[in-house]
C-alpha positions in Angstrom: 0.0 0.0 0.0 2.7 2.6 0.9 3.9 1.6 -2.8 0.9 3.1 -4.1 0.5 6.5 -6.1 -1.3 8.8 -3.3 -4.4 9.1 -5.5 -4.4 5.2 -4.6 -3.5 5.4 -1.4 -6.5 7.5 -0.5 -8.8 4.9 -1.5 -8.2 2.5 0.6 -10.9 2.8 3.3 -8.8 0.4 6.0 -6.1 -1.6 5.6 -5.4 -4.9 7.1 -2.1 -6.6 7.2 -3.0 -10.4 7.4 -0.4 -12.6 8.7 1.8 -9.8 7.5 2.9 -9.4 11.1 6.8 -9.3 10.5 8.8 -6.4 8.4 11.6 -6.7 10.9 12.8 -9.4 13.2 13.9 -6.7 15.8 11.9 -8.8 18.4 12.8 -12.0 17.9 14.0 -13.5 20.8 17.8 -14.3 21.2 17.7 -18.2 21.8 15.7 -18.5 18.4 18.0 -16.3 16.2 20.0 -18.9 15.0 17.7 -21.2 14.3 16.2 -18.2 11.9 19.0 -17.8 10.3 19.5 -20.7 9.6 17.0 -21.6 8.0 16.8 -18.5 5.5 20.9 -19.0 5.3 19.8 -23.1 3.6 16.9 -21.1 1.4 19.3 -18.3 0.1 21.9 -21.0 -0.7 19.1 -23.5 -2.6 18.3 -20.2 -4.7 21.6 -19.9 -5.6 23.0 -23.6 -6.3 19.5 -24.3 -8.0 19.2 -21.4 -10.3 15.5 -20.4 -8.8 14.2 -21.0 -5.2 12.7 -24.3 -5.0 8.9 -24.7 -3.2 10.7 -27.9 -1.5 13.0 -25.2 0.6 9.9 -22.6 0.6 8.8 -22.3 4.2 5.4 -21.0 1.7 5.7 -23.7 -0.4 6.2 -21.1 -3.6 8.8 -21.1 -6.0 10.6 -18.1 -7.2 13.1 -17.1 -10.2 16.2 -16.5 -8.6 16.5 -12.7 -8.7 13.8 -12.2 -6.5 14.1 -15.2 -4.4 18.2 -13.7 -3.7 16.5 -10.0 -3.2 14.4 -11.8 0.3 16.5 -13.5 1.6 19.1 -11.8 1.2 16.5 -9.1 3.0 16.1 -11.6 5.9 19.9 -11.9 6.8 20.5 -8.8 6.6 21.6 -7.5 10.2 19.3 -5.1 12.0 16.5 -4.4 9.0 15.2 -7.9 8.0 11.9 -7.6 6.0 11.3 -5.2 2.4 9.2 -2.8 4.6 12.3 -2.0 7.1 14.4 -1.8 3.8 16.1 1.7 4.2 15.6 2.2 0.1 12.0 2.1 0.5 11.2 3.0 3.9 10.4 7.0 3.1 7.6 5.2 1.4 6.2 3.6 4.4 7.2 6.9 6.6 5.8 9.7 4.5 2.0 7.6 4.0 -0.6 9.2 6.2 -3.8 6.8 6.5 -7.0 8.5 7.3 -8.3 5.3 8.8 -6.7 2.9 10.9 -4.7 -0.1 10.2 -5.6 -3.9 11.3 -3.0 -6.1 11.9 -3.6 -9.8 12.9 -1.9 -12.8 13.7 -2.7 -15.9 15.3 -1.5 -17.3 17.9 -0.1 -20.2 16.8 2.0 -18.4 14.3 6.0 -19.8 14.4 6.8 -16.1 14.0 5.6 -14.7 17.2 8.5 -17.2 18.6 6.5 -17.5 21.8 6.2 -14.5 23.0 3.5 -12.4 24.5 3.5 -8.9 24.7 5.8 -7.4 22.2 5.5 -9.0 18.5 7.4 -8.9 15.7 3.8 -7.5 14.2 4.4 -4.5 16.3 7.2 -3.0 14.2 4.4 -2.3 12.2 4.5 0.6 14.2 8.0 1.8 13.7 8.2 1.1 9.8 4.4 3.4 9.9 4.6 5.9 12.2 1.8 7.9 10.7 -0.7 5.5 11.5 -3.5 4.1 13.9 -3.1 0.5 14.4 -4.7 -2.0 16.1 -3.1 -5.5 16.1 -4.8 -8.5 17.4 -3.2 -11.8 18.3 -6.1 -14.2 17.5 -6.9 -17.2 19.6 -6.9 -19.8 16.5 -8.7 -22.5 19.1 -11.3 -19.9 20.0 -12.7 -20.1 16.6 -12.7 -24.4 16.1 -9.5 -24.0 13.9 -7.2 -26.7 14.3 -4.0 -25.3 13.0 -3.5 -21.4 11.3 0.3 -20.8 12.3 1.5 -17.8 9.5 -0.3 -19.0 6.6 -2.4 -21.7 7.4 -5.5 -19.5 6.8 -4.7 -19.6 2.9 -5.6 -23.5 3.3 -9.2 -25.3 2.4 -9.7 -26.3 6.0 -9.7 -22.7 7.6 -12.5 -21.2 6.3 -13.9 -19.9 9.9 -10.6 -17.7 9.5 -11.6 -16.5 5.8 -15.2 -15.4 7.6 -13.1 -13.7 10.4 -11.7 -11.6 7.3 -15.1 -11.1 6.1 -16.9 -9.7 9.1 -13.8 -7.4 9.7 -13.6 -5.7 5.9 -17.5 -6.2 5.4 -18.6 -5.0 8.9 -15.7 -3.6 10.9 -16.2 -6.2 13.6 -12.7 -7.0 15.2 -11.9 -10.5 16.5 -11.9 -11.3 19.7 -8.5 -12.0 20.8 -5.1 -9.6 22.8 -6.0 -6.3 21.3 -2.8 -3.9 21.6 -3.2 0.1 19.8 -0.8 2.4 18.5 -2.0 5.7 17.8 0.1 8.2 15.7 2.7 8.5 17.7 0.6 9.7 21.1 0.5 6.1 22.7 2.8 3.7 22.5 2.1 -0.3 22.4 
């Protein structure tokens, strides 16, 4: 969305970043870093060796042509800035949009991302990368809702279709689900 031309931007009524809880790994805790790396350090060198990233090493299950699959991960090693949207060539983008309505940000909370913690997410840096706008982000209770598995993008998958209505009454009718709600408004209240 900050990508956008503004006369786009200002269309979109309320944006909500699904499962897109991480543009920097600033919060991941220290006992799990290496296992993070890792892992994206065995993707980055399949891309390379293989000519393409292969959906075998895809923790999505996607393959990619090389260029791009090199461009994220390399993203993802990278020390201190980890994600495109903490990426210091784009980030004006992400600083300089001004959302008249709020952003939604959910997760659940079974996602491997959210490394076990509680309180502050790597969803939350949200916050830092848009610092211009109202966001609410909710940690969803995926058993709450009779889903057996969501993790980070299990809700893309035949089975979770409670999740996809979930989506539906929030764009549709506003409604929010029920799960930790945490708010950052412009700046005047921290999460």
């Amino acid at each position: 969305m900050p990508f956008l031309p503004e006369k786009l931007r200002s269309q979109i009524y309320r944006p909500i970043l699904l499962a897109a809880n991480n543009p920097d790994y600033q919060f991941i805790p220290t006992e799990n870093l290496e296992d993070f790396l890792d892992g994206w350090i065995k993707t980055f060198r399949a891309a390379e060796k293989d000519g393409y990233l292969p959906k075998s090493v895809s923790y999505f299950g996607i393959s990619l042509p090389v260029e791009p699959a090199i461009k994220w991960t390399r993203a993802m090693l990278a020390d201190g800035q980890r994600y495109f949207a903490a990426n210091p060539e784009v980030i004006s983008l992400h600083k300089s949009w001004r959302p008249k309505n709020g952003l939604i940000s959910l997760a659940f909370d079974d996602d491997v991302t959210i490394s076990g913690l509680n309180d502050k997410l790597n969803m939350d840096a949200w916050c830092n990368v848009l610092p211009n706008a109202t966001i609410t982000r909710v940690l969803v209770p995926h058993a709450e809702y009779g889903l057996k598995r969501v993790g980070h993008v299990g809700m893309f998958k035949r089975e979770n279709e409670k999740a996809w209505e979930l989506m539906r009454d929030l764009a549709v009718h506003g409604k929010i689900p029920s799960g930790k709600v945490r708010r950052w408004i412009q700046g005047k209240a921290q999460l």
